[in-house]
C-alpha positions in Angstrom: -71.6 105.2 154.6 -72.7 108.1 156.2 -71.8 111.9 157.7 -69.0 112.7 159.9 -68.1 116.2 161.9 -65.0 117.0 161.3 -63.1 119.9 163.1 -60.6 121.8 160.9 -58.9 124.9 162.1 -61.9 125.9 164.5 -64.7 125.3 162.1 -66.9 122.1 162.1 -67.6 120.2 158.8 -69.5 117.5 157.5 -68.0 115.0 155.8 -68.9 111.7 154.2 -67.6 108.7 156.0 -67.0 105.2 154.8 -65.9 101.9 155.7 -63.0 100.5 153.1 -64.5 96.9 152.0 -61.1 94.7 152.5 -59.4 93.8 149.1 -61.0 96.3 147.3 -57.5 98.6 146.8 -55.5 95.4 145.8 -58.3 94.1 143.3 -58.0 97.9 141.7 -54.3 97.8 141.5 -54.6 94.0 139.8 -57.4 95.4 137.6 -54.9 98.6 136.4 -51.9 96.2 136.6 -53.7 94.1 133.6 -55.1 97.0 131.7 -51.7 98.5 131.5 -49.9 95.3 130.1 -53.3 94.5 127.8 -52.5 98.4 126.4 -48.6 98.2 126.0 -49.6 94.6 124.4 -52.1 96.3 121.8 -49.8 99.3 120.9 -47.1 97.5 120.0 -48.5 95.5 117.4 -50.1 98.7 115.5 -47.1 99.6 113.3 -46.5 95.4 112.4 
């Protein structure tokens, strides 16, 4: 991690840069995936 310049429309910017750690975005997904089923799962047992 660490800063960038960037140009955008003339003017220069810093910007923070990073690497993407590999299987990080499908581990999130899985992790939401399973929280969303767990959820449904919970709710529709409330009313019983």
């Amino acid at each position: 991690m660490g800063l960038r310049k960037k140009k955008f429309k003339g003017e220069e910017f810093e910007i923070l840069d990073h690497a993407e750690v590999p299987g990080f975005r499908k581990a999130f997904h899985i992790i939401i995936c399973v929280a969303v089923i767990y959820f449904i799962y919970i709710f529709s047992h409330v009313g019983h």
